[in-house]
N, C-alpha and C positions, 0 to 999 in steps of 0.2 A: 786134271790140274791138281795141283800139290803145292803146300806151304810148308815152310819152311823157317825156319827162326824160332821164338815164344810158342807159336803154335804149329805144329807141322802134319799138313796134312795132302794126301794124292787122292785124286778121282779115279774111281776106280772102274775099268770096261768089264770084267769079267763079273760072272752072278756071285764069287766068293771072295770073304776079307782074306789079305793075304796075314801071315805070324807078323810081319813087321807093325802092321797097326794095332798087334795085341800088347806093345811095347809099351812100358810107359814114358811119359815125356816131360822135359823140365820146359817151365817157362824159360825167358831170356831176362826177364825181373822178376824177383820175388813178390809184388804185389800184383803182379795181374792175374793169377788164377795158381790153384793148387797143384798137386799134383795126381794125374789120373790116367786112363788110359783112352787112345783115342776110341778103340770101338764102345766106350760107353759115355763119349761127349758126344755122336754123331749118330744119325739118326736115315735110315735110307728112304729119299723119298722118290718113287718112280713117275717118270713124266716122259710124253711122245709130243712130237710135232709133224704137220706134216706141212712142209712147205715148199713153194711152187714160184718161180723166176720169171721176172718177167724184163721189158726193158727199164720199165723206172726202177724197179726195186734194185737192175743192176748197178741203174746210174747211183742212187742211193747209197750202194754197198761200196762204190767205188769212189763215193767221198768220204762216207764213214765209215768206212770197213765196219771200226767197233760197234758201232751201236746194231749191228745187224743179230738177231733174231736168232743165230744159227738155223736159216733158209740155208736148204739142199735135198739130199733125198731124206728119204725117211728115216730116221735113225730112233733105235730108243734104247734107253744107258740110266744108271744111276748116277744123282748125284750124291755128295756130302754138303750136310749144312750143317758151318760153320760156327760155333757159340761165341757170345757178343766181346769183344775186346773190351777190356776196363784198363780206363786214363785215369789218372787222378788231376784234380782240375791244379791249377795253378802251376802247374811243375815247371822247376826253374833250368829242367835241362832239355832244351828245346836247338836243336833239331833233335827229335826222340824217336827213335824206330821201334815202329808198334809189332810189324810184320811183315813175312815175307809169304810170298805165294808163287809158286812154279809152277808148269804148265809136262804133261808125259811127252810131250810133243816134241821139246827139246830135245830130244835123244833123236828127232826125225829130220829136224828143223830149228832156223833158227826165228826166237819166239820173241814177240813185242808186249806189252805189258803198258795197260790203259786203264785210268782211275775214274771215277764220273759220281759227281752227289752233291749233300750241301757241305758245304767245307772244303769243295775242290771248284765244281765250275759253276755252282751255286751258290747264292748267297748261304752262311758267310762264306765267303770266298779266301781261298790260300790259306785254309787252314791244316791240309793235308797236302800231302804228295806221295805219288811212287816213283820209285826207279825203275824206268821201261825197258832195262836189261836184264836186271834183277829182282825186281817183283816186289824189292822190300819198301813198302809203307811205312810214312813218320809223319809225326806231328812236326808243322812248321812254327807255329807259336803255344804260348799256357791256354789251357782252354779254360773257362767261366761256366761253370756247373747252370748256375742262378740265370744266363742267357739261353744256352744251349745243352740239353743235358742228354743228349744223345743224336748219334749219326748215320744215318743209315749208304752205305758206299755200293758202287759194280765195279768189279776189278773184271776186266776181258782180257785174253790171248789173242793177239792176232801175228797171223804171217807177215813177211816184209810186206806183201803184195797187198796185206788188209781184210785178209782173210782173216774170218772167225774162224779158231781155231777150235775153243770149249764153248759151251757157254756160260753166259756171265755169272762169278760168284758175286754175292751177297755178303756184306760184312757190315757187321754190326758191332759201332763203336760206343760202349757208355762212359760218361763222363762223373767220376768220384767226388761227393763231396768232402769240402774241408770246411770246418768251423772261421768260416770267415767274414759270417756277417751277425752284429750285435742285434738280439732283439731292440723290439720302438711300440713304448705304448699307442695304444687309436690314436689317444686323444694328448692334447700336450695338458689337459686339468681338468679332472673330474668331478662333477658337483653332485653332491647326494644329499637327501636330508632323513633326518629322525626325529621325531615326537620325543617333547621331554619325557623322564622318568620311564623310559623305555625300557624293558628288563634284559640283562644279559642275552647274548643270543639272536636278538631280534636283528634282520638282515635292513643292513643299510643301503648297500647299493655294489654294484660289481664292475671291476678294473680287466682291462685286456691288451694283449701286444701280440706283435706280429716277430714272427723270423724269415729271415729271406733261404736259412739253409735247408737242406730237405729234411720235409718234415720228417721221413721215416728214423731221421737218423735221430744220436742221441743230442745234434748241433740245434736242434730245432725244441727240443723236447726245454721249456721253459718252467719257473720257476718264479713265484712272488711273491714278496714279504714286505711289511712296514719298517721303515728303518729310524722315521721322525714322527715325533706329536707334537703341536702347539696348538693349546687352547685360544679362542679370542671372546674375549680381551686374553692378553697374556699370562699367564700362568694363575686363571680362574681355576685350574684342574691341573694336578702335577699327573694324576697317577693313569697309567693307559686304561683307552676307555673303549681300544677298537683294535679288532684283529682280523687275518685276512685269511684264507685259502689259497694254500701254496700254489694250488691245480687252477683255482677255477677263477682265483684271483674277486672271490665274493668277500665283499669288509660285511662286519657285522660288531655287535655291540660287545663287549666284552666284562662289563663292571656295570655298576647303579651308579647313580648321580648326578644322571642331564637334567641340570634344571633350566629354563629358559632365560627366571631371573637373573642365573649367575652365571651362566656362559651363554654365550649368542651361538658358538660354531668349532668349527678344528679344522687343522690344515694338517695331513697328514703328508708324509713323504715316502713316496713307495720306490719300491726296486723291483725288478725285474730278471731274470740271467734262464742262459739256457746250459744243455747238458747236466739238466735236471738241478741247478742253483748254482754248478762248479767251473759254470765256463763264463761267456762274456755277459755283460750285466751294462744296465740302462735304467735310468730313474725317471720317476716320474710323481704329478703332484694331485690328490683329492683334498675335494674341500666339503666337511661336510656340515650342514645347519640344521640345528638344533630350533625345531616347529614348536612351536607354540600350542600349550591346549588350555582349555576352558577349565583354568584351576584355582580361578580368582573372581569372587561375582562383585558387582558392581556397590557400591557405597555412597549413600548419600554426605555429603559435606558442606556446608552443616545442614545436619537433620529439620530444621525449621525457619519460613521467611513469610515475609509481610510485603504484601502488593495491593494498589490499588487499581480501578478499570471504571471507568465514566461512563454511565449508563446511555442506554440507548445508541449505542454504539458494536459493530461488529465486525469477527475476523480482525483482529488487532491484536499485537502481541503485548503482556501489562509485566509480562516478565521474566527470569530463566531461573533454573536451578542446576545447580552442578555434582557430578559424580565425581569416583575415582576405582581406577581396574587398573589391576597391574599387570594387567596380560597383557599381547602385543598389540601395541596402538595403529590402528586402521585397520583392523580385522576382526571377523565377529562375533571374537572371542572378549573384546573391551566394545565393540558396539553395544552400548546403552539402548535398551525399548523401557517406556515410560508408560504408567496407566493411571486415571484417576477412579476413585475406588466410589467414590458418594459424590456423585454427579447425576442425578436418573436422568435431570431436564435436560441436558448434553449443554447447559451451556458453555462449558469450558473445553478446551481440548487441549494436551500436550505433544509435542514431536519432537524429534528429534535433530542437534545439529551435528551434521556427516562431521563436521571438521573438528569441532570442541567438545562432542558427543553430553552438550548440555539439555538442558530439557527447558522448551520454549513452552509457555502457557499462555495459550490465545483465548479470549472470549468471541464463539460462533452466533451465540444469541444476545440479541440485547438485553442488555440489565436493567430491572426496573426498581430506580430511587424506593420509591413509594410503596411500591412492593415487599422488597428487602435490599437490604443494605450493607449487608455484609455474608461472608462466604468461607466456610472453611473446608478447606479442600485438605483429603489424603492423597497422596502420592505413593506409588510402587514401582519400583526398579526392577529390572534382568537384563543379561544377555542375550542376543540376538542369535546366537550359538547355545544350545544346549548348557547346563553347568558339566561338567565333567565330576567320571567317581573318585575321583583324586584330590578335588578340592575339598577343601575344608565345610566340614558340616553346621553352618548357617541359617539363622536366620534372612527372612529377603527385607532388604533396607526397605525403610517407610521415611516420607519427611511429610511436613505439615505447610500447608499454605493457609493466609489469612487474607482472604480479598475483601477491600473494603472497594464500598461501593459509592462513588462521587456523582451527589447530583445537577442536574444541570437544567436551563431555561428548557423546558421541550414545547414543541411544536402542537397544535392544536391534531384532532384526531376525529376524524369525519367515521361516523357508526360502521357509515359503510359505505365504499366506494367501487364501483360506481352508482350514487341516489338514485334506485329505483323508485320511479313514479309514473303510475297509471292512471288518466283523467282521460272524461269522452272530449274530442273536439270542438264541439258548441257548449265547453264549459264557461260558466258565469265570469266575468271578469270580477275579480277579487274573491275568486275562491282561495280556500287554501288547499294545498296542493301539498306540504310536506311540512314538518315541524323537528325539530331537537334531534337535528341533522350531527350536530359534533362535539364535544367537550375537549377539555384542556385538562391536562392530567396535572397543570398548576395548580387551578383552581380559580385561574386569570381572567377577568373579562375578555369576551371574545368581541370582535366587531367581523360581519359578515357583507359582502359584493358579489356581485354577479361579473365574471370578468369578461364571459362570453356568452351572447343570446342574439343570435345573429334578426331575427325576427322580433325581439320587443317583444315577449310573451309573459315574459316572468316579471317579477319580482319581490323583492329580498327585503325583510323585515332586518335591519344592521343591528340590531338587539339581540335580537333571539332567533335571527338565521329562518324564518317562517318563511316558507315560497309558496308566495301568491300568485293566479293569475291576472295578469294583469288586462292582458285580452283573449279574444275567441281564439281558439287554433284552428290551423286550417290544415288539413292534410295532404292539401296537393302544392304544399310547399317545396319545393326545393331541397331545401333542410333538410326535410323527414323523408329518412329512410328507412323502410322495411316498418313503417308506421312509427318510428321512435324517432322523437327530437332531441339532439343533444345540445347542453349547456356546462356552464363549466362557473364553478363556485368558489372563492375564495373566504379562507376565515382566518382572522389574526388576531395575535394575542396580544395582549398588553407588552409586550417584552420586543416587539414587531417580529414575531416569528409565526410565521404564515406558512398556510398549503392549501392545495387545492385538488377538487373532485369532481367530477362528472356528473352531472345530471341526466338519468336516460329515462326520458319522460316518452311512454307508452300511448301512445294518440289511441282511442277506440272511437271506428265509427260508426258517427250517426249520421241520422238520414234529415240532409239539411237541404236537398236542392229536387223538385219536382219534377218529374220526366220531363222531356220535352219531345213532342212528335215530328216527324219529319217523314215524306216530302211535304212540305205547303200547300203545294198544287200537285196536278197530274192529270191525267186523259182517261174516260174510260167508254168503252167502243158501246154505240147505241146497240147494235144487234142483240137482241133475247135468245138467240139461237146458240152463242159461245158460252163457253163452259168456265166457270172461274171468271165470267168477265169481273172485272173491277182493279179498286187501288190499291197496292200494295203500299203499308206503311210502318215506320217503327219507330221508337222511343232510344233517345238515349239521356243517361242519367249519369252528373257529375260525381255520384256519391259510388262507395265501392259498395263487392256483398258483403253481406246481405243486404242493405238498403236498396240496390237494383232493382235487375232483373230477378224470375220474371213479373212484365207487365202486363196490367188488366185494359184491357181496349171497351172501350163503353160509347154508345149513342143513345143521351136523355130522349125518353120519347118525346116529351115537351118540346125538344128543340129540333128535331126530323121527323116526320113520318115517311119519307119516301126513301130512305136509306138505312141500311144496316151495317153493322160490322161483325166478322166473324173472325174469330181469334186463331191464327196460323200454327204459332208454337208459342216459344216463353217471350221474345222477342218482337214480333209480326204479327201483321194485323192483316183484311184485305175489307176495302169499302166495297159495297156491291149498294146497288139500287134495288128496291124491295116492288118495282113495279118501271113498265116502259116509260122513261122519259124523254121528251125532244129533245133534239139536238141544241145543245147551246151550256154557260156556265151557273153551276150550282156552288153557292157554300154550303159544308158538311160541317160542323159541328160535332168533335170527339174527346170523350174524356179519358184520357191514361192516367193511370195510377201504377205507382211503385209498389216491394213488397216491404219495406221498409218499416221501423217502427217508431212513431209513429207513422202509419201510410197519407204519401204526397201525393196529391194529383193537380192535374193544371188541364184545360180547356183550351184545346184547340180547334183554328180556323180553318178549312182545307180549299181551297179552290179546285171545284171537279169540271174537269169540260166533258160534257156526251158529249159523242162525235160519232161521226159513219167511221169505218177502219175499211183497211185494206183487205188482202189474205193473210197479211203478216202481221196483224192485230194493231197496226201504225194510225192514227187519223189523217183521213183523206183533204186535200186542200180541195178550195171552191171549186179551181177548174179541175181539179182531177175528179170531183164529184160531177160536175157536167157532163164530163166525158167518161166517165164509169156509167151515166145513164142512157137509156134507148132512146132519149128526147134531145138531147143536146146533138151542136153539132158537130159537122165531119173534122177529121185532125189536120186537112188539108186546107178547111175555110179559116182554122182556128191559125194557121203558120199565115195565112195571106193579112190577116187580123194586125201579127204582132211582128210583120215586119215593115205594115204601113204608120203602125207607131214609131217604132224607130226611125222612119223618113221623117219624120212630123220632127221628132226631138232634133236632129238634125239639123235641117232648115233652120231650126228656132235659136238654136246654139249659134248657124252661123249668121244670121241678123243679129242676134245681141252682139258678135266680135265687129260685125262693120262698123254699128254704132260707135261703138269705140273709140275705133280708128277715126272716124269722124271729128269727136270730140278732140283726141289727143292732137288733130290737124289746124287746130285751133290756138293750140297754147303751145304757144315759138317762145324761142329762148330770146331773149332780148334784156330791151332795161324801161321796162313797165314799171309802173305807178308802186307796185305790189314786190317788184324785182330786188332781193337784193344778192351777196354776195355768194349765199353758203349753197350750197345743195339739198341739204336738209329739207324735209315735210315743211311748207308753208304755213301751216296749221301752229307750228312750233314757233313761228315769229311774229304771227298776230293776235297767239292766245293771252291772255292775260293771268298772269302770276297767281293774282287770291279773289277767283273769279266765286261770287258768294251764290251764283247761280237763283232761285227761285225763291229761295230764302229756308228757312228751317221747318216749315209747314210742307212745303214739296220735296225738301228733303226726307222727310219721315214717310209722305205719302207714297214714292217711288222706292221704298226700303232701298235708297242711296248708302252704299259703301264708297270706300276710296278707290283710285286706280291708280295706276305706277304708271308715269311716264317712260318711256322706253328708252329716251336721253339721258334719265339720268341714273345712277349706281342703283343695283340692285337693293331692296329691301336684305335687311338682315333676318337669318331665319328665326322665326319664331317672336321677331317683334312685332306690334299690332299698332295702328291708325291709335289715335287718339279718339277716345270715347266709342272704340268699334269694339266690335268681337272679331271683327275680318281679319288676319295676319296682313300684312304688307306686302304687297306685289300681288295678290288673289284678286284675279277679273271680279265684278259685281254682276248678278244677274237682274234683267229686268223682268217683274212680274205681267207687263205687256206685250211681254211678243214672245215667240218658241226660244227654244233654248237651242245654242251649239249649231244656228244658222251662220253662213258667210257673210262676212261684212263689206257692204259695195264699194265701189270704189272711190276714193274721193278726189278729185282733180290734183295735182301734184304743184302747177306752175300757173299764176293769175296771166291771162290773157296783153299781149302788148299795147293793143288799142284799150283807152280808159272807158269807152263806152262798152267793154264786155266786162268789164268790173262787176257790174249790178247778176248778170248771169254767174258770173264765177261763185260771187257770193251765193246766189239761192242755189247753186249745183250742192255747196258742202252744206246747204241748213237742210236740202233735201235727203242729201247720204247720211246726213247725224242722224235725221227724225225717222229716218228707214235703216238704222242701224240695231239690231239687237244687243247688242256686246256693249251699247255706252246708256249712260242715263239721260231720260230727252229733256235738258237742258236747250239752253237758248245757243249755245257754242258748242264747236263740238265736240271739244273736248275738258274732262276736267284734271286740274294736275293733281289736286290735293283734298283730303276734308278733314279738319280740322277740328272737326267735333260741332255738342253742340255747350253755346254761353262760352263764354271768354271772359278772363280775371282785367284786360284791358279794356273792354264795353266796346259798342258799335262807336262810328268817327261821327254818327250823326249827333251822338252826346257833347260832344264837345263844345261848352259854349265858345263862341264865334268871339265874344263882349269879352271873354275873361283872360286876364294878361298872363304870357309865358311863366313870369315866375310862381304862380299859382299851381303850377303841375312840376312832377318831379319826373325829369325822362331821361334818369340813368338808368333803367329797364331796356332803354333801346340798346345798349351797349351787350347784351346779354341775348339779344333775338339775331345773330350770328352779320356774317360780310354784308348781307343786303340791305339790313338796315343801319348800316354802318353812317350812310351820308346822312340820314333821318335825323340820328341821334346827333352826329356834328353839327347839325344846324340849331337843334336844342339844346347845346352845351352853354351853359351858364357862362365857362369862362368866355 
């Protein structure tokens, strides 16, 4: 294959170039390549294939002819490769023919001519074509360097039939640039800063752009310079103060004179341009600020002030002072720090405020009037920034405070709080217990109270604050905890300004309560033969230790001989018998003593019973001691014994229910002498109201209480009979008969024939006087007792002779509903 046109070149079969390729050749434009010859633009590379047919590969070849492989036999040839085509982009003469390419085949055959890549039947697409009779290749549109900057194409031969003829050449199309796109700074404004009084030179900050042409060329190769200065404020600075790097586009300082005070910043105006400053150009804007340094130190204004601060008061601001920096305001370079210089006792402190950068002076401790009275305070200023070496060489400002000191009513002042006081518990009542508890830093009379004493222990001399006991203390109070009683004290001054403090009064104890032994009683087994026989017993004592345990166990010989005690441990005692005694009960006589100081003891009574015991060291009952012996009898005679008592009880139970019934068969419901309406106890409608019973000598004899009638309202709790000690509603006992026996029965309903009247009556004087629960009175019941003497005298005084208006009996009107009709018949009007 062979081209023709711009570049012309044949593929050659034979192993030698022939003279014609030693030719030299002209392009078909002057701008696509020089001039030279072809055997030294081409280059021979040798390449085989060996391919093999089958049915797809023909189906394949027979729709693409071109795209095939050059599959057939084996063949191997040299190619020529081709050197790359140069476009220049943009070109306004379009349709433009780049190249042509011919095939040796043509002198055999006629030859077809098939293009394929991007720019033909890839994207971008139609940007190329050939002529499939002629071979020659053109561009169809300008081509755009900046999109596409190079093409790579297969040009094939094929027969009509579709046959590969060669194989496929390679061409390579580059695309030329042209200076057609203007550089563009990164950024649309660039910010830099610099430190005032910065010297020549120093690098401020650096500028950059872009070019879309290729870089290699001179289209790209950029260029930058400053072309505007404006200082801000405006024209604080005529003269340039900043220059650039043509290359690298780095700004830097140029001259002296940034001051902060007098210029804030600069807006510079930069340019840009490529083919090294002589082609297209593009502006662009830097802004750069001028930083602020520590080159101004802070100033007192004015140097000295007068403040007052009211004693006994603290953390309260009494006043400010103010600076002045002329450095840049909100930064640490005018942040004001404040110190005071002759303060040891700290009572003052100054800070700082973030906004006004004034200087606050707080008093942290309280000030005392009486003490001192006034204060003078130095003050010292800085920056919270370093001073810089640029600033002027200074002194460091000082100012002067004068605090006067304002006094006020204060508060009285307890020595110490909480008032420790230590007293034993069985202290004397009106001891003293604490004195000269508080003063007043007026020099006020003070008046003293106790606000709290939950127990009544104390008391408080109102003069001179003395706490006294006023009673015993007790340590198993409630109150005291961990042996400390607290109180709580008040003292006021003449001005009525008061406070108050703690009293943590120390209980120490003593030994105020004598053991006491326990068990009372107990059992201890006659056999001489067991080990440890006896009574186990022990002490316990109200008081804590030391006053306790341990206790001393003792038996006066004077008051036992036939008993000992031997002492267990600190606690325990065990009674033993010092010799055999009978079976039956003994009192023991034992004295314990505490360890206490001084040592308590108290004398106790023990009730001991010998007895026979089990195996289990238990006391035997009667019959279990019968039948424990070889003399008693069998267990067989002894079950015939106690199941002919229970017949006995039996029988007897149900004779007493027949009676009964008997009796009850007697007293019919009807309308008897005795009969009236209600259902109620009979007893309740024939007793009498203020029945005086035996008189007041049988009263005292039969230790007569009251009784509560069952009809009417309960007694209220806890109120008592008149002239008793009995509460109200509490049964009375009698000292003639057992206690907590059942009460018989007493007839319910009088008989309907009147001649059983006389029986019904002695039935209930018989149930009364066999009654244990009632007092044996003539009735049988009583409602009331009244006490004894009465402010209105017996009715037997009343002379008979002497006339109504002689007595005064508005009293009746006063003895409630019942004597209501009494009193209306004595009413005067």
């Amino acid at each position: 294959m062979v081209r023709s046109g711009p570049l012309l070149f044949r593929q050659i079969q034979s192993d030698s170039i022939t003279g014609d390729l030693e030719q030299p050749w002209q392009p078909l434009h002057p701008h696509h390549d020089t001039p030279t010859t072809a055997a030294e633009r081409i280059r021979k590379v040798w390449s085989s294939a060996k391919l093999h047919y089958n049915e797809e590969e023909l189906h394949t070849q027979a729709l693409y002819p071109w795209r095939s492989q050059g599959k057939g036999l084996v063949r191997v040839k040299r190619d020529w490769i081709i050197p790359p085509i140069r476009v220049l982009e943009n070109s306004k003469q379009v349709p433009e023919d780049l190249v042509q390419i011919k095939s040796d085949k043509i002198f055999t055959g006629e030859v077809i001519y098939k293009l394929e890549g991007p720019g033909v039947d890839q994207e971008p697409k139609n940007l190329f074509e050939i002529d499939d009779k002629t071979g020659v290749i053109r561009s169809k549109r300008p081509l755009d360097r900046e999109k596409y900057s190079s093409f790579t194409l297969k040009a094939f031969a094929l027969s009509p039939s579709g046959e590969r003829l060669e194989n496929p050449t390679t061409i390579e199309i580059m695309v030329l640039d042209q200076n057609d796109n203007r550089p563009a700074f990164t950024q649309s404004q660039f910010v830099g800063t610099v430190s005032e009084f910065s010297v020549p030179g120093t690098s401020v900050m650096s500028v950059s752009a872009t070019d879309a042409d290729d870089p290699m060329t001179e289209n790209a190769a950029l260029s930058y310079s400053i072309i505007g200065q404006e200082s801000i404020p405006a024209n604080a600075v005529t003269k340039t103060m900043f220059g650039i790097n043509n290359q690298t586009g780095a700004i830097y300082t140029r001259d002296v004179g940034l001051d902060r005070e007098v210029v804030k910043g600069f807006r510079l105006k930069l340019q840009v341009a490529d083919m090294g400053g002589m082609g297209l150009t593009s502006e662009g804007v830097a802004i750069i600020h001028v930083s602020d340094i520590n080159n101004h130190a802070p100033q007192f204004s004015p140097p000295s002030y007068s403040m007052t601060a009211v004693e006994n008061r603290q953390d309260y601001e009494i006043g400010r002072v103010n600076v002045t920096d002329r450095d840049d305001r909100g930064t640490g370079n005018w942040e004001a720090k404040y110190s005071i210089t002759n303060d040891p006792e700290g009572n003052f402190a100054i800070t700082t405020d973030p906004a006004t950068n004034q200087g606050i002076l707080t008093v942290v401790k309280p000030l005392d009037y009486e003490a001192q009275s006034e204060y003078v305070l130095i003050l010292t200023v800085e920056n919270v920034n370093t001073l810089s070496n640029k600033a002027p060489n200074l002194p460091v400002s000082t100012a002067t405070v004068l605090v006067t000191v304002v006094n006020e009513n204060e508060a009285p002042r307890f020595r110490e709080d909480p008032i420790q006081i230590v007293v034993p518990e069985s202290v004397v009542p009106g001891t003293l217990l604490k004195s000269n508890i508080a003063f007043d830093p007026d020099d006020s009379d003070l008046r003293y109270e106790i606000t709290r004493d939950p127990e009544r222990w104390l008391d408080i001399d109102r003069d001179t604050g003395d706490i006294m006991a006023r009673r015993t203390f007790n340590m198993r109070s409630p109150h005291v905890k961990n042996h400390i009683y607290t109180a709580v004290v008040k003292v006021t001054d003449a001005g009525g300004v008061s406070t108050t403090a703690t009293a943590a009064i120390t209980l120490k104890e003593t030994n105020d309560f004598p053991p006491q032994l326990f068990p009372l009683s107990g059992s201890v087994c006659r056999d001489t033969g067991r080990i440890n026989s006896g009574l186990v017993v022990t002490a316990v004592d109200e008081d804590f230790p030391p006053h306790a345990a341990p206790f001393i166990f003792e038996i006066p010989d004077y008051l036992s001989v036939n008993w000992t005690v031997v002492q267990v441990n600190d606690t325990h005692a065990l009674l033993q018998p010092r010799v055999e005694l009978e079976a039956g009960e003994y009192a023991v006589t034992v004295l314990v003593s505490d360890s206490g100081s001084p040592v308590l003891s108290a004398f106790t009574q023990v009730n001991i019973t010998v007895c026979l015991c089990d195996s289990f060291g238990d006391c035997k009952s009667e019959a279990g001691a019968i039948l424990g012996s070889s003399v008693g009898i069998s267990f067989i005679a002894l079950i015939i014994i106690m199941a002919s008592i229970a017949l006995l009880l039996l029988l007897l139970l149900l004779a007493v229910a027949v009676t009964a019934c008997g009796r009850r068969h007697h007293i019919k419901k009807g309308t008897g002498l005795l009969v009236g309406e209600s259902e109620d106890d009979i007893r309740d409608n024939v007793l009498n109201y203020d029945e005086q019973g035996g008189g007041e000598e049988d009263e005292n004899a039969f230790n007569i209480d009251m009784l509560w009638n069952p009809h009417d309202a309960p007694p209220t709790p806890g109120s008592y009979y008149p002239g008793s000690g009995v509460p109200r509603g509490k049964q009375p006992l009698r000292k003639d008969a057992p206690h907590n026996l059942p009460s018989p029965i007493y007839p319910r309903r009088p008989p309907a024939d009147p001649t059983d009247i006389e029986d019904y009556i002695n039935d209930g004087l018989e149930a009364a006087d066999n009654d244990p629960n009632v007092p044996p009175y003539d009735t049988a019941l009583i409602y009331d007792y009244e006490g004894e003497g009465s402010l209105a005298g017996s009715l037997s005084s009343i002379a008979s002779g002497s006339s109504d208006g002689d007595h005064d009996y508005d009293y009746l009107n006063d003895w409630g509903p019942r004597f209501q009709k009494l009193a209306n018949m004595y009413d005067p009007r």
